[in-house]
C-alpha positions in Angstrom: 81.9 88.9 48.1 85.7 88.8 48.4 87.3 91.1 50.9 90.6 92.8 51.4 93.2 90.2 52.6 91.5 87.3 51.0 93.2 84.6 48.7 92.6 81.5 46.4 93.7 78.7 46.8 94.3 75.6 44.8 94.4 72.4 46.1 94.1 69.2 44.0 90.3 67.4 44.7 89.0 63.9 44.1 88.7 63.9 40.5 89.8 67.7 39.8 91.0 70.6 41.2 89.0 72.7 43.9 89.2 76.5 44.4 88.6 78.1 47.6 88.6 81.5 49.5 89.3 83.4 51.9 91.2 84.9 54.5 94.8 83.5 55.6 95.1 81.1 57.2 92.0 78.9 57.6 89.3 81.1 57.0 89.2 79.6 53.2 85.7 78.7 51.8 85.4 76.3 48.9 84.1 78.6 45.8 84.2 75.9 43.2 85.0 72.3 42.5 86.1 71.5 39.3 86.6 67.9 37.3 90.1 69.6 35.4 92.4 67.3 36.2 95.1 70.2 35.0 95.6 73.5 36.6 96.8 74.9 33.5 92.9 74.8 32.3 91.3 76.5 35.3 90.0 79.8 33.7 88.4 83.1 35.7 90.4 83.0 38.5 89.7 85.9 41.0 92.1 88.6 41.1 93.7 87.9 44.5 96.6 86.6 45.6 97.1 82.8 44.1 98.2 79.8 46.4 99.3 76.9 45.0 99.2 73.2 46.6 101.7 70.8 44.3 99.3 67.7 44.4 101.3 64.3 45.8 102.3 62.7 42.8 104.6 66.1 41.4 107.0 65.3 44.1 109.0 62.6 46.3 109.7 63.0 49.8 112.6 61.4 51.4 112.7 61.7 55.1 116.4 61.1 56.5 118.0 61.7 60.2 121.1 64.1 60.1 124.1 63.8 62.0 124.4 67.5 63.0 121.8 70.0 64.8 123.5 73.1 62.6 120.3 74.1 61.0 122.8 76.0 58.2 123.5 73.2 57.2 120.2 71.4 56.8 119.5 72.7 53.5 123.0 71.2 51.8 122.1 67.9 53.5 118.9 67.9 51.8 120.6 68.4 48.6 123.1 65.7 49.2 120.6 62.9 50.7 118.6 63.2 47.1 121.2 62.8 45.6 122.7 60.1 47.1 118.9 58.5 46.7 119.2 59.0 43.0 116.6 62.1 42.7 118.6 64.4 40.3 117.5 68.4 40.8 117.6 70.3 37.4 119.8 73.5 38.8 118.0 75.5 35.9 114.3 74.4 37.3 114.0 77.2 40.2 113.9 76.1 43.7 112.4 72.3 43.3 113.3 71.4 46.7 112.7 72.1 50.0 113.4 70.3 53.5 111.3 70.9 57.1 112.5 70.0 60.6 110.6 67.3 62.0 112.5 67.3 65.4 115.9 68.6 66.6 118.1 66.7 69.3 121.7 68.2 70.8 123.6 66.6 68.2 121.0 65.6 65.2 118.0 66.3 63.7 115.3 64.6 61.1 113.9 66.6 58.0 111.3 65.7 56.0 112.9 66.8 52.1 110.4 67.5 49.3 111.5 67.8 46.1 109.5 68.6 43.2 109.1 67.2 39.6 110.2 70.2 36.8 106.4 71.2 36.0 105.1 70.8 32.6 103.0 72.7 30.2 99.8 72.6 31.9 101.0 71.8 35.3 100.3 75.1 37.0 97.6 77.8 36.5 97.7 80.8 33.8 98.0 83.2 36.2 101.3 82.9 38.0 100.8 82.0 42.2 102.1 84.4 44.5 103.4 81.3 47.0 103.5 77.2 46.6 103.1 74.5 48.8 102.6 70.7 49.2 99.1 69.1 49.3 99.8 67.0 52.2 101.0 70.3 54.7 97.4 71.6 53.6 95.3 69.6 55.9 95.5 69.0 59.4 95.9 66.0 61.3 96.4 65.5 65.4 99.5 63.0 66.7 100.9 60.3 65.2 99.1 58.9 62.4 98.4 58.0 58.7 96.1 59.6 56.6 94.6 58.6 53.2 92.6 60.6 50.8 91.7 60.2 47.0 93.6 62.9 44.9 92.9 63.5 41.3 91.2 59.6 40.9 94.1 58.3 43.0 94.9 57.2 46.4 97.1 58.7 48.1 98.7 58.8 52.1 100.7 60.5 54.4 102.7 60.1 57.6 101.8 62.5 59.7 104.2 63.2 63.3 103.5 65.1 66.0 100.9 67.0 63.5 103.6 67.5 61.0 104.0 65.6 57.6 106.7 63.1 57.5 106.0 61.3 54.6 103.6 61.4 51.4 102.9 58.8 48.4 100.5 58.7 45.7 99.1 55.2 44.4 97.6 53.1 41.6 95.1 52.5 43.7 92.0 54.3 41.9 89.0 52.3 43.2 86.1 53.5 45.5 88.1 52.3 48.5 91.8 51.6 49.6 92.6 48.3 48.6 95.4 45.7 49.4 98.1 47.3 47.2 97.6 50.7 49.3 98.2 48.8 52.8 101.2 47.2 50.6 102.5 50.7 49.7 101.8 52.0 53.4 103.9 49.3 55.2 107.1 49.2 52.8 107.0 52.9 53.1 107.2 52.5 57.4 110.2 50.0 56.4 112.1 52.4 54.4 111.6 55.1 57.1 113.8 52.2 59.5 116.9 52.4 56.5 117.1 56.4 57.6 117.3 55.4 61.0 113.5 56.7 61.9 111.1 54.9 63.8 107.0 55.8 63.1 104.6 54.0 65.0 101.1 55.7 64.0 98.6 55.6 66.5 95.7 56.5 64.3 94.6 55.6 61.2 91.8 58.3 59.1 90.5 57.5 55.9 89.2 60.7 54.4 86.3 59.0 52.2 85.1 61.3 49.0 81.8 60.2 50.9 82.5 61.6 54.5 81.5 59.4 56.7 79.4 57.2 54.9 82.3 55.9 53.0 83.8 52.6 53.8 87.9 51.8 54.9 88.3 49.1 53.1 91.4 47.0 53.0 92.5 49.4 56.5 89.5 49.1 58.6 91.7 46.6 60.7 95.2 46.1 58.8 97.5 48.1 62.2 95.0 46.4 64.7 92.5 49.0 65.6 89.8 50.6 63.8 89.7 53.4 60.9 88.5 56.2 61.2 86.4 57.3 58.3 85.6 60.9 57.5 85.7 64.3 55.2 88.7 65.6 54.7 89.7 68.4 57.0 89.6 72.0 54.7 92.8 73.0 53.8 94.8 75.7 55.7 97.9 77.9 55.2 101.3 76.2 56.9 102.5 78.9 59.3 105.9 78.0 57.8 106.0 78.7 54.3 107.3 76.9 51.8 110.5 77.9 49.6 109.3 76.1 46.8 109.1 78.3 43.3 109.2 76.8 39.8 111.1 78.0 37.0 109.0 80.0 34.9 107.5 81.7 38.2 111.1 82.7 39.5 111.9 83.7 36.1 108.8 86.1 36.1 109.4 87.5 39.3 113.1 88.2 38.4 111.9 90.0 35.0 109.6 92.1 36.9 111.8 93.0 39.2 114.2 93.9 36.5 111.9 96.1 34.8 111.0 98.0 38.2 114.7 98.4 38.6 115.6 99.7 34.8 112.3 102.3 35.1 114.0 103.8 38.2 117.2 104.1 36.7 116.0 105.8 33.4 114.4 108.2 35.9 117.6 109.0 37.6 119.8 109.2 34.7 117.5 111.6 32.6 117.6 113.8 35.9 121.7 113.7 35.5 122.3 113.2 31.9 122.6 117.0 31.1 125.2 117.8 33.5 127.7 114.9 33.2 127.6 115.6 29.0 129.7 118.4 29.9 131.8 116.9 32.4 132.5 114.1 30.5 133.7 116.0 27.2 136.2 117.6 29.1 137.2 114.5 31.0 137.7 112.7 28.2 140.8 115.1 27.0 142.3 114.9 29.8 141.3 110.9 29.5 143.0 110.9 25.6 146.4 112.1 27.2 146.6 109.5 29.9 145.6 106.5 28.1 148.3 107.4 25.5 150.5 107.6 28.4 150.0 103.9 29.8 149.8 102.5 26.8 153.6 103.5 26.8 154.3 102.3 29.9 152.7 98.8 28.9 154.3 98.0 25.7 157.6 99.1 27.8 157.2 96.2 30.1 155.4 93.8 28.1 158.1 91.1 27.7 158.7 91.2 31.2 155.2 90.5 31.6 154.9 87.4 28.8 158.3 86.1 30.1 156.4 85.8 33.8 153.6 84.5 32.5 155.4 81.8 30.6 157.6 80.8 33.8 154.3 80.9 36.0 153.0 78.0 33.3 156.2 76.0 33.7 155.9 76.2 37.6 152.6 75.0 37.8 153.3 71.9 36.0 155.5 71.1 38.3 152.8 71.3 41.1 152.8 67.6 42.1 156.6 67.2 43.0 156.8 70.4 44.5 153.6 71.7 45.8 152.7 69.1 49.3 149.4 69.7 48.4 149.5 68.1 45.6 151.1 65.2 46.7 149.4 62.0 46.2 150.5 60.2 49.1 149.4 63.1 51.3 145.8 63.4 49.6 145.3 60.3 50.0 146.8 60.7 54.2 144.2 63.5 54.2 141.8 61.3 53.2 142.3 58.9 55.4 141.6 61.8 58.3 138.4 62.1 56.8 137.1 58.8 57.7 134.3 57.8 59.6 135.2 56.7 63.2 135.7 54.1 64.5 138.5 52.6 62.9 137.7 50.1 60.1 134.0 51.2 59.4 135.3 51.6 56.4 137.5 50.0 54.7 139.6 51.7 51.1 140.2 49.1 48.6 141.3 51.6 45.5 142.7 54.9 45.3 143.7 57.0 42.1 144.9 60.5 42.2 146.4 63.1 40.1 146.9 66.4 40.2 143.2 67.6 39.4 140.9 63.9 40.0 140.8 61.8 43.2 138.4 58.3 42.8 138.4 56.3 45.8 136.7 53.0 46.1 135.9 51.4 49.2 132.9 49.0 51.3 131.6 48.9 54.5 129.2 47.3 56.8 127.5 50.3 57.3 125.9 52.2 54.6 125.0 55.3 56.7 129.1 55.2 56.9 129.2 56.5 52.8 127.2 59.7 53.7 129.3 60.4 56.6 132.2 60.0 54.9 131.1 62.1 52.1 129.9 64.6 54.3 133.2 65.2 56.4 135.2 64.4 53.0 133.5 67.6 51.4 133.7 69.7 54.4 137.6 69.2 54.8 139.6 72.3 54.8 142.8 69.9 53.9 141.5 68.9 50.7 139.4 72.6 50.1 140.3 72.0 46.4 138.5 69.0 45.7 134.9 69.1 45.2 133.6 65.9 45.7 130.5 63.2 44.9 129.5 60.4 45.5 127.2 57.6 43.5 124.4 55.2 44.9 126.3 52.7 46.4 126.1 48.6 45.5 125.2 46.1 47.8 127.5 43.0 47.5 128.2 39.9 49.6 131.5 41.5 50.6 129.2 44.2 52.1 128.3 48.0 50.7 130.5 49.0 47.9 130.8 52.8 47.7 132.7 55.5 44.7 133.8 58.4 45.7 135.2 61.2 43.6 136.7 64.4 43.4 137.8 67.4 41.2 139.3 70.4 41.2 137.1 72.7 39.2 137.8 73.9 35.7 138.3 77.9 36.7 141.0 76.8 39.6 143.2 74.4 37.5 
């Protein structure tokens, strides 16, 4: 019997999804394991509070080291670094991404940033979920280590540091064991963690078998030089630091019914008031008749004084680049140059065109953590405040890392 407090929650199983319950936040029981591979077919839910775990393959997680400790800036840093790693975000989605801390020095910091694929019909349960979350910060895991479970007839892993997810993949791997092209996936993962300046040297290996312990490791029983563990996997439990994560349709939802709370109230108020101010406003408006007629004299009076402004205002501004300094080209482009990454000749500017609304600057370096550096400061500039700039993946040549950067003033300030 369900008690007060109690939730459900949804987490993606071995061949479908799984529904348990219970109290917050790892008293859940499993109540039901399913073979629906979609949670859009779950039916009967109980009438508590809904949790939802995105299941590994709805989402890529790109772990990158920052440059600053200024957690106010963490979240714009996520948005840039998936970017910059060619994951596009749908602005119109809801919130599909999210970063957590990992660890925090003095002066940097590495997050772990998730961001989700727009859901599709069928992706998430009829009944809208009070909170989301991401399969892999469901289960628990001690140290440093990698973990590997099957997830809706795949296998899938994660990184796990210091207890704390650092990394998640799903697989074509859909055998009865991990095979070779898992291990494969699991070690060109570690590399890619080295690119972001991140060094993860698991310690531990658990393969959590869909037959316990009984199940075999396969191709990992020895691939990192010591043994596998083998074992269920761990029941899921409730992060103590929630996710921000909310789908479109959900945030939409939320906002309607908050929308309709707020328009009930204010019918309430206004039928309390609406007697008295019928009065007040009738006589209001004669004394309203008189004054408009009033101004409206006083503005056709000045009116060509106003159009002949205007029109002189439009002539000055086109003459913004020769006698506005901040329009100047060769000081844009000496304000650029302040934005550079030290030391001197990290990077190195091979092109530069500027006008009065567009800057593109093209340039390579030796360092490619140099192009997010200098995009970083470029953007944060309060010389060049007018420019809202972006940068593209970068192209590796033999002349070293070929970067764009570009700029624009935006439509409303031109």
């Amino acid at each position: 019997m369900s008690n007060k407090g109690d939730v459900i929650v949804l987490v993606p199983g071995v061949a479908g999804w799984e529904i348990w319950e219970g109290p917050p936040p790892s008293g859940l029981q499993r109540k039901e394991v399913t073979l629906l591979s979609r949670a859009g077919d779950l039916e009967g839910l109980p009438a508590q509070d809904v949790v939802f775990f995105f299941p590994v393959k709805d989402a890529t997680v790109m772990p990158f080291k920052t440059t600053t400790a200024d957690e106010s800036l963490f979240a714009d840093l996520a948005l840039m670094h998936s970017e910059r790693m060619g994951v596009r975000i749908d602005p119109g989605a809801g919130q599909l991404i999210d970063q957590f801390v990992m660890e925090k020095a003095e002066d940097s910091a590495v997050l772990t940033t998730v961001v989700l694929r727009a859901p599709v019909d069928g992706d998430l349960p009829l009944r809208s979920p009070k909170e989301f979350d991401y399969a892999p910060r469901a289960y628990h895991f001690d140290g440093d280590g990698i973990a590997t479970w099957k997830e809706l007839g795949h296998w899938v892993f994660a990184f796990y540091q210091k207890g704390k997810m650092l990394y998640a993949q799903s697989t074509s791997n859909d055998g009865e064991h991990p095979d070779e092209t898992l291990l494969r996936d699991m070690r060109l993962a570690q590399v890619q963690l080295t690119f972001q300046g991140i060094q993860f040297t698991p310690d531990k290996i658990q393969v959590w078998h869909p037959d316990g312990e009984l199940g075999e490791a396969g191709a990992l029983a020895d691939a990192y030089g010591f043994p596998a563990s083998v074992g269920r996997r761990p029941d899921p439990t409730l992060s103590m630091e929630p996710s921000k994560l909310l789908p479109a349709d959900v945030h939409a939802e939320r906002r309607e019914r908050a929308k309709k709370q707020q328009i009930t109230a204010a019918l309430s108020l206004v039928a309390l008031v609406v007697v008295g101010l019928l009065g007040w406003v009738g006589w209001k408006f004669y004394q309203d008749i008189n004054a408009t007629k009033t101004l409206m004299a006083r503005a056709k009076s000045v009116e060509p004084e106003v159009l002949a402004f205007q029109d002189h205002k439009a002539k000055w501004n086109e003459l913004g680049p020769v006698v506005d300094q901040d329009q100047w080209p060769v000081e844009i482009l000496y304000r650029i140059t302040r934005s550079m990454p030290q030391p001197k000749g990290v990077v190195r500017l091979s092109e530069a065109t500027i006008n009065a609304n567009e800057i593109r600057i093209k340039g390579v370096t030796n360092k490619p953590e140099a192009i997010g550096q200098f995009n970083f400061t470029i953007n944060k500039s309060e010389e060049l405040t007018r420019y809202k700039f972006d940068s593209p993946p970068p192209n590796n040549t033999s002349k070293g890392t070929e970067f764009v950067i570009q700029g624009a003033v935006p439509q409303e300030q031109q």
